[in-house]
Structure formats: structure tokens, C-alpha cells
C-alpha positions as semicolon CSV with decimal commas, in nm:
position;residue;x (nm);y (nm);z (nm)
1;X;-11,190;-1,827;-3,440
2;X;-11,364;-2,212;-3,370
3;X;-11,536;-2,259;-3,059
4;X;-11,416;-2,464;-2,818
5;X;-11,070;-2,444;-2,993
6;X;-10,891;-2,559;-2,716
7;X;-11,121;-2,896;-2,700
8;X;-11,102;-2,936;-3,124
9;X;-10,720;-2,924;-3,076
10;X;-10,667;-3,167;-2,855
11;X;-10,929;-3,408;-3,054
12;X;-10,745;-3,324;-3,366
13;X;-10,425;-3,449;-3,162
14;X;-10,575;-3,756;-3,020
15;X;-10,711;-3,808;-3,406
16;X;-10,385;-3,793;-3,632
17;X;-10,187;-3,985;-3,355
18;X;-10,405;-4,254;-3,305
19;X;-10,517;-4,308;-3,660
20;X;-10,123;-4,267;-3,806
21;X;-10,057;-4,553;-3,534
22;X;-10,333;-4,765;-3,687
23;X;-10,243;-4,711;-4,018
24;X;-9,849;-4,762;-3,978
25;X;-9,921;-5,126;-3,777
26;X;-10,231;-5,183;-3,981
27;X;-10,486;-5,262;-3,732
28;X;-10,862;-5,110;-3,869
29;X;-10,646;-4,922;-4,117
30;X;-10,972;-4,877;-4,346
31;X;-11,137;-4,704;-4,083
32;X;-10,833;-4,474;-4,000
33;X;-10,735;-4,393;-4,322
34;X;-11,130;-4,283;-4,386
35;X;-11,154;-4,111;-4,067
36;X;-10,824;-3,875;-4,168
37;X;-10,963;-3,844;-4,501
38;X;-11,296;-3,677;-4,358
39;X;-11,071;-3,486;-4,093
40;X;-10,863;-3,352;-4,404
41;X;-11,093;-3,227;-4,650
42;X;-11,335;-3,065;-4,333
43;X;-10,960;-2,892;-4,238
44;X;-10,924;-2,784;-4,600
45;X;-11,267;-2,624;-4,665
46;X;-11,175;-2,434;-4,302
47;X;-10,845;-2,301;-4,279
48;X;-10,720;-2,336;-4,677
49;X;-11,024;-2,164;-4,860
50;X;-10,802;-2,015;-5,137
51;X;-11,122;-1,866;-5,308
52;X;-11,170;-1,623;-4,983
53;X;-10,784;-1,492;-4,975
54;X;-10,656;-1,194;-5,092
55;X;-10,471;-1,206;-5,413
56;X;-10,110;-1,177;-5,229
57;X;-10,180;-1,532;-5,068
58;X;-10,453;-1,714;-5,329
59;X;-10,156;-1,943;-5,485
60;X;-9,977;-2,061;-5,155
61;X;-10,318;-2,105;-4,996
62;X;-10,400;-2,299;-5,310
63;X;-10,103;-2,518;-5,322
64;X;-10,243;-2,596;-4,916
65;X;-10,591;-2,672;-5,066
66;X;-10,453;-2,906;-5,368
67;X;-10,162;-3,081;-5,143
68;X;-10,427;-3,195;-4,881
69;X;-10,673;-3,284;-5,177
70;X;-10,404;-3,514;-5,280
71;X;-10,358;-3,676;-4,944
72;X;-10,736;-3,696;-4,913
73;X;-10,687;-3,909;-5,266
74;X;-10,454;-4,133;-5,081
75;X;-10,591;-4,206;-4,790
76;X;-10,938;-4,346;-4,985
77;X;-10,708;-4,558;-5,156
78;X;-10,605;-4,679;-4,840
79;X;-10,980;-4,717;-4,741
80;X;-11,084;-4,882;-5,043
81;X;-10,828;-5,163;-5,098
82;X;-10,733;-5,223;-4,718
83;X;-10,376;-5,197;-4,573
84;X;-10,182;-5,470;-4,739
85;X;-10,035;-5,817;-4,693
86;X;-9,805;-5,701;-4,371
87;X;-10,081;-5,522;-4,189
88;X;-10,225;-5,681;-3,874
89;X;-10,592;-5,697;-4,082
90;X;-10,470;-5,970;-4,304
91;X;-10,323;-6,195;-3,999
């Protein structure tokens, strides 16, 4: 039901490749990691909105919501204290 689904898709494609690729090797991994952060919790509030489900699927869509929280928790890590000593950032 988004507009321009078929546009959003492939920019949520382009976004979690190119950003998990930056993040595995390293390179502006702050930025990624940030980037998917703000891409997950927008994603949560949209499709995992356990407060608007029936009763029949408020845990599971719950679990969703709390699972991608937890990610979201992650990633700012990530963001916050950088990539590491192996990443190409501290070369």
C-alpha cells in the first residue's frame, strides 16, 4: 500500500546491500550503520505496528517490532564507536 512501491523497493535493495558492504569491509561504516539504523526503525513503525494488529497476530508482530529495535540498538553502537581496528577507517 506505499506509493511508488516498486521505486522504495529497489532503494531499499540498493540500501541494505551497499551499506552491509560498507559495514563488513569497514569503509564509512559510521555512516552505514546510521543510515540502516534510520531505515530500520522507519520499517518498524510501517510494516511491524503491533499496537494496530488484531489480537491473533499482536505477539509475533511484537517480537518483529522488539527484534528490529534490538538491531536498531546495534547498529548505533556501530555508529557511535566506529568500526574497529581491522576496518578500512582506521588504515
Amino acid at each position: 500500500g506505499l506509493p511508488v512501491s516498486q521505486l522504495l523497493a529497489a532503494g531499499t535493495i540498493a540500501l541494505e546491500i551497499v551499506a552491509g558492504v560498507m559495514l563488513i569491509v569497514g569503509w564509512k561504516a559510521r555512516w552505514a550503520a546510521f543510515a540502516l539504523a534510520l531505515f530500520t526503525v522507519a520499517a518498524s513503525v510501517l510494516f511491524h505496528n503491533f499496537w494496530a494488529f488484531p489480537a491473533d497476530q499482536f505477539r509475533t508482530q511484537q517480537l518483529f517490532f522488539l527484534k528490529n529495535m534490538a538491531i536498531t540498538g546495534g547498529l548505533l553502537m556501530l555508529a557511535a564507536f566506529g568500526a574497529g581496528r581491522w576496518s578500512i577507517d582506521r588504515r
